[in-house]
C-alpha positions as CSV (number, residue, x, y, z in Angstrom):
1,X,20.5,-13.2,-16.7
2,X,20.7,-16.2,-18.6
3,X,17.6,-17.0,-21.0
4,X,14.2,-18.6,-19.9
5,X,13.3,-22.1,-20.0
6,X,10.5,-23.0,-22.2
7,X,7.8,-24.7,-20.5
8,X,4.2,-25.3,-20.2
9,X,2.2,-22.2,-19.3
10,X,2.0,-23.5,-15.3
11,X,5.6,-23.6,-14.7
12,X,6.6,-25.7,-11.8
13,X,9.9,-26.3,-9.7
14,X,11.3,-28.7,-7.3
15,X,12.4,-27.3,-3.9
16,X,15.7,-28.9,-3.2
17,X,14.7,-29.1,0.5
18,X,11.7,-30.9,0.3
19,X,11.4,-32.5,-3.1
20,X,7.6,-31.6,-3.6
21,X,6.7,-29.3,-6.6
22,X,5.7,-26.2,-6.6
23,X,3.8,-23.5,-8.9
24,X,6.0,-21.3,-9.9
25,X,5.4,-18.1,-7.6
26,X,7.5,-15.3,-9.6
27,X,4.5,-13.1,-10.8
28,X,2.9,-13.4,-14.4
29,X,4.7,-15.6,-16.9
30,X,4.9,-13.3,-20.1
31,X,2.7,-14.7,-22.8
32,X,3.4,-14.5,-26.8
33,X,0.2,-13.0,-28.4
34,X,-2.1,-15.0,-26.9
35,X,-5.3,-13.7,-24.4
36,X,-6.0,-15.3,-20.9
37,X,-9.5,-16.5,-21.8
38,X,-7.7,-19.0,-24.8
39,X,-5.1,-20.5,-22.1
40,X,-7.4,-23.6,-21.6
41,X,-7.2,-23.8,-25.0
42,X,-3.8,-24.2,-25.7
43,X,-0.6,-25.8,-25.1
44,X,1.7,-22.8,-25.8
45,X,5.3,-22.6,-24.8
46,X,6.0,-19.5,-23.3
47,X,9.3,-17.5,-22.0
48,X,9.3,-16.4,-18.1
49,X,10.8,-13.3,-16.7
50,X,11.5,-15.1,-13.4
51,X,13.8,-17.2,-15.6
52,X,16.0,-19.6,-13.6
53,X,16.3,-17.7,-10.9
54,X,12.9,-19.2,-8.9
55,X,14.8,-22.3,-8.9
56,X,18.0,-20.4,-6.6
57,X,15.5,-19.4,-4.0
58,X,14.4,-20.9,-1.1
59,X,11.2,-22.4,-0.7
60,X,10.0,-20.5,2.4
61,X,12.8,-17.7,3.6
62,X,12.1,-14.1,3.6
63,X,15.1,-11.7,2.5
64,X,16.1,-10.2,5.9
65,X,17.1,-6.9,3.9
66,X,13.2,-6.8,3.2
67,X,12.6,-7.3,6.5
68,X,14.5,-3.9,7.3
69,X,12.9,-2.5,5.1
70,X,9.7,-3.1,6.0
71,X,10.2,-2.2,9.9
72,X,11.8,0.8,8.2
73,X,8.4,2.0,6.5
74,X,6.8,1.7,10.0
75,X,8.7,3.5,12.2
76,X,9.6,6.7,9.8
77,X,5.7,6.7,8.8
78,X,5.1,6.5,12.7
79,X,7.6,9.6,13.1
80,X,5.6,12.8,11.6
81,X,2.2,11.4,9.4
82,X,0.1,10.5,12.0
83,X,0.6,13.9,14.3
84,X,0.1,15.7,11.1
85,X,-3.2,17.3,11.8
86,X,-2.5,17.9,15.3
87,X,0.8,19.6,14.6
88,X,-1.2,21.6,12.0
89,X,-4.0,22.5,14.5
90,X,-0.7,23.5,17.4
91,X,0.2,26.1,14.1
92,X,-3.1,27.7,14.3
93,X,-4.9,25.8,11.6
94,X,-8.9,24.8,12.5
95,X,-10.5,22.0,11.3
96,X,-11.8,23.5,7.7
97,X,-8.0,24.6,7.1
98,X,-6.6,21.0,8.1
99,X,-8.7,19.1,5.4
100,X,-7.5,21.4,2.7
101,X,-4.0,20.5,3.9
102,X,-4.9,17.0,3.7
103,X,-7.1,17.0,0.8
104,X,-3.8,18.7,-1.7
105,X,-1.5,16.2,0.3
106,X,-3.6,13.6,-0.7
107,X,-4.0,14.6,-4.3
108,X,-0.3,15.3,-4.6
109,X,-0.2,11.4,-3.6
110,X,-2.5,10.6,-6.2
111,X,-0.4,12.4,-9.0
112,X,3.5,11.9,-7.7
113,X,2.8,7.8,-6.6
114,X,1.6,6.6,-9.9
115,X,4.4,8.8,-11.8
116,X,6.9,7.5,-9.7
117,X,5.5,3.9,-10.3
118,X,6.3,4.5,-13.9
119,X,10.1,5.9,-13.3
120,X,10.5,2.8,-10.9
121,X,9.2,0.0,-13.9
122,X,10.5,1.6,-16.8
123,X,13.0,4.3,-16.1
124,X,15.5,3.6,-12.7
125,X,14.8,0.3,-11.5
126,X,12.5,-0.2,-8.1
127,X,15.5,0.2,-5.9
128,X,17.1,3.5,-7.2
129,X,13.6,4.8,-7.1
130,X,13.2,4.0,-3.6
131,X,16.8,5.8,-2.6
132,X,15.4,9.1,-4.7
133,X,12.5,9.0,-3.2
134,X,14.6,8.6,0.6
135,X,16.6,11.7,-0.1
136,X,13.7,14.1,-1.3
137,X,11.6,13.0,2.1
138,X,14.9,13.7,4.1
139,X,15.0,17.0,2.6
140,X,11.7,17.9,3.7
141,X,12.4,16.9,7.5
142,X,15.4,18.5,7.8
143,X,13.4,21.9,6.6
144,X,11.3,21.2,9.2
145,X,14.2,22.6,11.7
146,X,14.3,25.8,10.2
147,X,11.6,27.7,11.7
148,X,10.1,28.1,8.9
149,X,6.6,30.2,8.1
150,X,3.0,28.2,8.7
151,X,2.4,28.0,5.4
152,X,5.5,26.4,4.9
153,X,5.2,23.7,7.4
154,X,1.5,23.2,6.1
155,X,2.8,22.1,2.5
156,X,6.2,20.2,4.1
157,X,4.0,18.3,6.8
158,X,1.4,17.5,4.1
159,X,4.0,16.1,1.7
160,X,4.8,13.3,4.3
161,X,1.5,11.7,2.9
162,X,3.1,11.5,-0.6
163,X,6.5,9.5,0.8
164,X,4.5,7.2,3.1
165,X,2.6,6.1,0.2
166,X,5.6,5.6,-2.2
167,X,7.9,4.0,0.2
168,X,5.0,1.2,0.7
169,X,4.1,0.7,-2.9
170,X,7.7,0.2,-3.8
171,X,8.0,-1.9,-0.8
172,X,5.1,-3.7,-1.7
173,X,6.4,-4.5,-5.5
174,X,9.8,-5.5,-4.4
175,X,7.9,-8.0,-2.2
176,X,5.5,-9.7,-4.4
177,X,8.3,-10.2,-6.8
178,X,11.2,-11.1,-4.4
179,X,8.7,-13.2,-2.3
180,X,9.2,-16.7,-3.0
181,X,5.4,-17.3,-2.2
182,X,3.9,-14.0,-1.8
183,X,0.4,-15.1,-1.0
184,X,1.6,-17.4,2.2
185,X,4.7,-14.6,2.9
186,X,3.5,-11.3,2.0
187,X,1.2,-10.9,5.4
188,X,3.7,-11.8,7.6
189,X,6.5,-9.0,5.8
190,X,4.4,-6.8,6.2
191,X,3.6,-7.0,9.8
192,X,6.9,-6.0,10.2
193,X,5.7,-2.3,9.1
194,X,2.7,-2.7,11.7
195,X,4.8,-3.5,14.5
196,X,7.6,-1.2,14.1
197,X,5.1,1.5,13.3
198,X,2.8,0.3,17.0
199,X,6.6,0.3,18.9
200,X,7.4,4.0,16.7
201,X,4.4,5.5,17.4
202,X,3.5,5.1,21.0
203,X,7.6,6.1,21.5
204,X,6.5,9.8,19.4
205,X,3.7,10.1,21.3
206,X,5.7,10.0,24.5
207,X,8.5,11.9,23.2
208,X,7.0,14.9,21.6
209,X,5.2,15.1,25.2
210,X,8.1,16.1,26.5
211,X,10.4,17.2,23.6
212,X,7.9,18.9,21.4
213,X,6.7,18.0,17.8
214,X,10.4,19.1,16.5
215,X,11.8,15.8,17.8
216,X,9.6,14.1,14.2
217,X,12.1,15.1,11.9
218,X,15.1,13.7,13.7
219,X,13.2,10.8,14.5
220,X,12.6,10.6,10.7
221,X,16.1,11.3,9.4
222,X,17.4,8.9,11.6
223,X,15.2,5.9,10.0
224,X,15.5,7.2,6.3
225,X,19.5,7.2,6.8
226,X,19.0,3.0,7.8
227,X,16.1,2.4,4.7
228,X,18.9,4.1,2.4
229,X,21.6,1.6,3.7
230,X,19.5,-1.3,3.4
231,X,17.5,-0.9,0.2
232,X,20.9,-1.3,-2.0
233,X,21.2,-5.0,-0.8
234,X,17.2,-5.5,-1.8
235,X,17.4,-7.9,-4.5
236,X,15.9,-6.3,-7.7
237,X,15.7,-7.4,-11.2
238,X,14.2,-3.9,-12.3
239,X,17.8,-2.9,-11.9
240,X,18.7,-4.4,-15.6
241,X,17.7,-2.8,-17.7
242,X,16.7,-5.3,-20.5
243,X,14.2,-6.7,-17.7
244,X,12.6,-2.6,-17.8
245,X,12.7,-2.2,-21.9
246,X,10.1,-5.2,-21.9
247,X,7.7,-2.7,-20.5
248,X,7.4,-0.8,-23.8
249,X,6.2,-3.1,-25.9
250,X,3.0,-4.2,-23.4
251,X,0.0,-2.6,-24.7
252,X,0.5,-1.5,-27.7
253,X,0.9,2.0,-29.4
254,X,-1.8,3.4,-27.8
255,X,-1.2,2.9,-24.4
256,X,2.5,4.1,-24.8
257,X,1.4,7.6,-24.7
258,X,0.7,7.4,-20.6
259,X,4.0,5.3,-20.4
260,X,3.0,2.3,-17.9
261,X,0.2,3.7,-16.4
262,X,-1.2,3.4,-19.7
263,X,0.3,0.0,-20.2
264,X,-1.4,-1.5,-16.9
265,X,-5.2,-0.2,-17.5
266,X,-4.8,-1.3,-21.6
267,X,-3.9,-5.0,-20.3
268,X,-6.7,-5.1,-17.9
269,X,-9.5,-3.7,-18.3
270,X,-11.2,-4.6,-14.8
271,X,-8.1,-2.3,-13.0
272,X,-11.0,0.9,-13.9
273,X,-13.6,-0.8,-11.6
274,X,-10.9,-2.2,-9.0
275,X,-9.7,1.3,-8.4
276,X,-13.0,3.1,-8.2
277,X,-14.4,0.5,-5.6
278,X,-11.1,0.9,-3.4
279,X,-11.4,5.2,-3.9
280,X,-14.6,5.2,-2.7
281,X,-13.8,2.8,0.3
282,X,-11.1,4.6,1.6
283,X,-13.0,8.2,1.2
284,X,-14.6,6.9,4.9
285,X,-11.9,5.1,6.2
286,X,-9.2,8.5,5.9
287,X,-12.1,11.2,6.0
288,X,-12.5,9.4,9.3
289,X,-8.8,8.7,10.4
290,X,-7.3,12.6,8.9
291,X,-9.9,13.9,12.2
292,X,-9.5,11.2,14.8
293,X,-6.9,12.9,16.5
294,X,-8.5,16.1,16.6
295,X,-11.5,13.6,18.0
296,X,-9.4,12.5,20.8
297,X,-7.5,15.8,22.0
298,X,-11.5,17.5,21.9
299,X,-12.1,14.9,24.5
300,X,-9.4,15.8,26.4
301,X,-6.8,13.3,25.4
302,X,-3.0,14.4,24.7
303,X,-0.6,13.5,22.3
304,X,0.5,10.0,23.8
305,X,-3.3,9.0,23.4
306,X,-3.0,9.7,20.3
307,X,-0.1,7.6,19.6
308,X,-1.5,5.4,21.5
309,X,-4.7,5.4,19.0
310,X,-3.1,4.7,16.4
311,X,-0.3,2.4,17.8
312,X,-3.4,0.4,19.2
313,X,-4.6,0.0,15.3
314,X,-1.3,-1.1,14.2
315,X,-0.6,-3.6,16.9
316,X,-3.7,-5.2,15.7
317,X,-2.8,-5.2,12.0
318,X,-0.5,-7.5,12.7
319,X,-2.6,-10.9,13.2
320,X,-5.1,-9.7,10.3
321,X,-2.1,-9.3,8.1
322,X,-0.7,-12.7,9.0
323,X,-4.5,-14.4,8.9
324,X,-5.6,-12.7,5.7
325,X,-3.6,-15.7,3.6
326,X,-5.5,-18.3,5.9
327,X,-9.0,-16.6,5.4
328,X,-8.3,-15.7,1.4
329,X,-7.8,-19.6,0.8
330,X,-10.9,-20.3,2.6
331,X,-13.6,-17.7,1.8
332,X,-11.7,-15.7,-1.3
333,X,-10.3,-11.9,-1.5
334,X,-13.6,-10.6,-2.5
335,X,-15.0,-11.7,0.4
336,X,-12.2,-10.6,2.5
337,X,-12.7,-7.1,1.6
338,X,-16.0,-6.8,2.3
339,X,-16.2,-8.2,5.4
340,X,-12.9,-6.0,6.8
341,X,-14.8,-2.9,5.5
342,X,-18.3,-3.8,6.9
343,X,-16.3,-4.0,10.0
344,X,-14.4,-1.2,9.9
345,X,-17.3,0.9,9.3
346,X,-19.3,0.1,11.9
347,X,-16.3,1.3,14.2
348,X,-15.9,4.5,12.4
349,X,-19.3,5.2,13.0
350,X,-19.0,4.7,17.1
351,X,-16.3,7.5,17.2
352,X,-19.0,10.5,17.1
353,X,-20.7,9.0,20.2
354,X,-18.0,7.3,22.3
355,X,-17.6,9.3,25.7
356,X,-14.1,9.1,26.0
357,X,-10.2,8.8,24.2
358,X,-10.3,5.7,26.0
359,X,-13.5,4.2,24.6
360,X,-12.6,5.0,21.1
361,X,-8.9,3.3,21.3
362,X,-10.7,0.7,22.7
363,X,-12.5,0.3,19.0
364,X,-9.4,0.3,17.5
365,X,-8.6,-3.3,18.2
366,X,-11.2,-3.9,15.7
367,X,-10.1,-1.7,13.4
368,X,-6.5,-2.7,12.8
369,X,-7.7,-6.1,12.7
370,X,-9.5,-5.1,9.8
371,X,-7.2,-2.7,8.2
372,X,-4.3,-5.6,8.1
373,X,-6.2,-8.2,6.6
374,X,-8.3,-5.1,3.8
375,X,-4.3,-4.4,3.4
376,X,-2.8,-7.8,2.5
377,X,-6.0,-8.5,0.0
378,X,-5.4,-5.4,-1.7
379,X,-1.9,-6.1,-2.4
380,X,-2.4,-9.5,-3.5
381,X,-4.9,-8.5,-5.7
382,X,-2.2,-7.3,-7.8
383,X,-0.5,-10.1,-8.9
384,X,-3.6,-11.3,-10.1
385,X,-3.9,-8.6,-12.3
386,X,-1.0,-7.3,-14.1
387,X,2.0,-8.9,-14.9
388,X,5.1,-8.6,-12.9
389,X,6.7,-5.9,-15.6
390,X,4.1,-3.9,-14.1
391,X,3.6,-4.7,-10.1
392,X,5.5,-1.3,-9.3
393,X,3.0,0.8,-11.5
394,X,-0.5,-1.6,-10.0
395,X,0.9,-1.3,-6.1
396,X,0.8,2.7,-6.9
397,X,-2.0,2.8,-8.7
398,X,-3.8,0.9,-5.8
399,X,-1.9,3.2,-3.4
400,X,-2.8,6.6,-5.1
401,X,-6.6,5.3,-5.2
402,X,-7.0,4.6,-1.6
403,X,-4.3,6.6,0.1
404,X,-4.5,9.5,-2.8
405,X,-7.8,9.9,-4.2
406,X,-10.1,8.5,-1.4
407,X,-8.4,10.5,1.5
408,X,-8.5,13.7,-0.9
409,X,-12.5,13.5,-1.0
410,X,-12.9,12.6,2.5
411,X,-10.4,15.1,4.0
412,X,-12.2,17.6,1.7
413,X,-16.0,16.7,2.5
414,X,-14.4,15.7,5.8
415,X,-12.9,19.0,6.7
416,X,-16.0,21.1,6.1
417,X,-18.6,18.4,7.7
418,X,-16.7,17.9,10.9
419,X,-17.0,21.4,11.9
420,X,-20.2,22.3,10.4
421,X,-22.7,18.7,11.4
422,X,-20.7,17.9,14.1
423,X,-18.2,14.5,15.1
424,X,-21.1,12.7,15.6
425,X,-22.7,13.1,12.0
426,X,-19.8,13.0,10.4
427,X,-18.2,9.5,11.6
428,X,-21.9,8.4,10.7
429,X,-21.4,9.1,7.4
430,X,-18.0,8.0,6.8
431,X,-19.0,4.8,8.5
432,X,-21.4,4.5,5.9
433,X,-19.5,5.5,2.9
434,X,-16.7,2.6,4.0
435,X,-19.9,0.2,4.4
436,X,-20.8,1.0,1.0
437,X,-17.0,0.9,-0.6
438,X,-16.6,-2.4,0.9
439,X,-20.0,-3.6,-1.8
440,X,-18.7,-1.6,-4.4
441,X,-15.5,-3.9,-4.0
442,X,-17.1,-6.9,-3.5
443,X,-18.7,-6.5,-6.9
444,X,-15.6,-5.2,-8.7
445,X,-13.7,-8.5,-7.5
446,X,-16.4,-11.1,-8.7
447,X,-15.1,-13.9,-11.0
448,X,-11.6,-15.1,-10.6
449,X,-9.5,-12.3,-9.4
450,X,-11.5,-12.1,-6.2
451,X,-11.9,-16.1,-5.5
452,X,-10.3,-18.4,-3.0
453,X,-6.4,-17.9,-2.8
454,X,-5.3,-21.0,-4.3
455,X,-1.6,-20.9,-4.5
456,X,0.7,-18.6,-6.5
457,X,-0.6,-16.4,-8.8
458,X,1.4,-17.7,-12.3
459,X,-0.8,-15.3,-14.7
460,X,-2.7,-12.5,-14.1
461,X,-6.8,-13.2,-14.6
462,X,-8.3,-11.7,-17.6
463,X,-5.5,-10.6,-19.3
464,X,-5.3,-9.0,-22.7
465,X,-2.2,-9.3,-25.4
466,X,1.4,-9.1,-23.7
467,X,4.4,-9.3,-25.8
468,X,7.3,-11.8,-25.6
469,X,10.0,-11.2,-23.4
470,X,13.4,-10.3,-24.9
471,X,14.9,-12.5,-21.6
């Protein structure tokens, strides 16, 4: 990699094909021992990790190899994670039993994602993290057709939640990095994962109709075999490993005892609020969708409706992942957030009192509306908060809070209140706690790091003391 050209602290390029200028979109430029509230301040020249390689890329193309990836993500998640509480109920499991399945799952995701966010920053590179993380999950479905005890295929179902989340997060820093401009691209990569995953699981639900719940692990294999083939031809610079040694020195002595995680929370201080706002969120939204199935096959609906549920949900992500650029420039990320989760919550809490499978799909549409556009702000937040040394170790982090954390309290309150006040008390509630996350985010974002997306993000808001890169 050949050294970094000194510039002004806004770095801009010139797109060969158009000739207009452009703020440099390759994550946080690394600062030399200066704080984010002095920038206005000074005139500092500053080295960038994105060095001259911003200049090689296209203005507007997506790598197709992320592409892959992405539809990847969607159609092995679409495999096994959805039917995981039905399969567990078909095992003998009741409802109690299920959200203590869900509950470790989810906690497991909490501890393994943001670990594994560390090994991908600082120890193997975001790629060869990804291919690890490929085999393990392979290793799990192909136990799957052994046969194996209930308790067995409790803990191996249940670990599905734990490779879902880390195949997105990883994804999800490859993208913002890769992305020439993340905050106009990123929404429509990633409703590459919503379709495949509306096309994957409507196709499960229909096959394990006739072919049984077995059929998920083939299904699996066979899309973790193509993500393995692709993800070596995903551009990463996390593969050198002079780019990963520039993670030690951020934050100080100190925060090198929790190795990045550390590193991440000791540059930004706001990341505490961010991730408590987004736990408490998502407590509603996964309490709510670990028992939807269960919702639907009590009302008399099969596995395809089901799939269908959920495939309904995804289909839908798809526009409010490719509008959530177009409404974060006009009303701002905070803003975004809230509104998706207002939304959201007032569908979650028609689920206890809808008649039918059919009524409650119907709500759906709403909901992945929401979800894609609550997902895309989320991941963009990122950029705006840590610097691009650390986007693998923030995209886990926000993926172990909401994914991890928030579906670990409402699987566990989720699991006992279904059965004991009834579905229709219990969507109330989670309705209500996502209402309520949605404020609590709303006030974490205020200030810059929740305002009107205004271009690329060339360094993160509110920023404390990052070293000099080496590059």
């Amino acid at each position: 990699m050949q050294p970094a050209a000194r510039g002004p602290v806004t770095a801009h390029v010139t797109s060969a094909a158009s000739g207009r200028r452009h703020t440099c979109a390759h994550g946080a430029i690394i600062l030399t021992g200066i704080r984010w509230r002095s920038l206005t301040a000074r005139t500092s020249r500053v080295p960038s990790i994105a060095s001259a390689e911003t200049r090689e890329r296209s203005a507007e193309s997506t790598p197709w190899t992320l592409r892959g990836i992405y539809i990847g993500i969607g159609a092995s998640t679409a495999s096994i994670s959805p039917f995981v509480p039905v399969i567990l109920q078909v095992h003998g499991l009741d409802t109690t039993a299920i959200g203590i399945v869900a509950a470790v799952a989810a906690l497991l995701s909490a501890l393994v994602v943001p670990a594994w966010g560390h090994l991908a920053d600082v120890r193997f590179g975001r790629t060869r993290a990804f291919k690890i993380g490929l085999l393990i999950g392979s290793v799990a479905a192909a136990s799957l057709l052994l046969g194996l005890p209930v308790v067995a295929v409790a803990a191996i179902v249940a670990s599905f939640t734990v490779f879902g989340s880390m195949y997105i997060a990883l994804g999800d820093a490859l993208a913002v990095v890769e992305l020439p401009a993340p905050e106009r691209q990123y929404g429509a990569l990633r409703a590459h994962a919503s379709l495949s995953f509306t096309v994957g699981i409507i196709a499960a639900g229909f096959l394990y109709d006739r072919a049984g719940y077995g059929a998920s692990s083939w299904v699996f294999l066979a899309w973790s075999a193509a993500m393995f083939l692709l993800i070596g031809r995903v551009r990463d610079r996390t593969a050198d490993s002079k780019v990963r040694h520039t993670v030690e020195a951020i934050g100080g002595e100190r925060a090198r005892r929790f190795g990045s995680l550390g590193r991440a929370f000791a540059v930004q201080p706001r990341l505490w609020a961010v991730l408590a706002a987004f736990t408490l969120a998502f407590a509603g939204l996964q309490g709510a969708l670990t028992f939807i199935g269960i919702r639907i096959v009590d009302l008399g609906g099969q596995p395809s409706d089901v799939g269908l549920s959920f495939g309904l949900a995804a289909l839908t992500e798809v526009p409010g992942l490719v509008g959530a650029g177009w409404l974060g420039r006009r009303i701002g990320l905070r803003w975004l957030c809230l509104l998706s989760l207002v939304s959201y919550g007032l569908c979650i809490t028609s689920w206890g009192i809808l008649p039918s499978p059919m009524a409650i799909n119907a709500t759906r549409f709403v909901t992945g509306l929401c979800f894609g556009s609550l997902i895309a702000a989320r991941v963009l937040i990122v950029p705006r908060l840590l610097p691009e040394q650390l986007q693998a170790t923030g995209q886990v982090l926000l993926q172990a809070a909401t994914y991890g954390l928030g579906t670990v309290v409402g699987s566990v309150v989720g699991g006992v209140a279904y059965g004991w006040i009834g579905p229709t008390a219990f969507f109330a509630g989670a309705g209500v706690v996502s209402i309520v996350g949605g404020v609590a985010t709303w006030l974490a974002l205020a200030g810059p790091a929740g305002a009107r997306l205004t271009g690329p993000t060339a360094t993160p808001f509110e920023l404390a003391e990052l070293p000099a890169s080496p590059l």
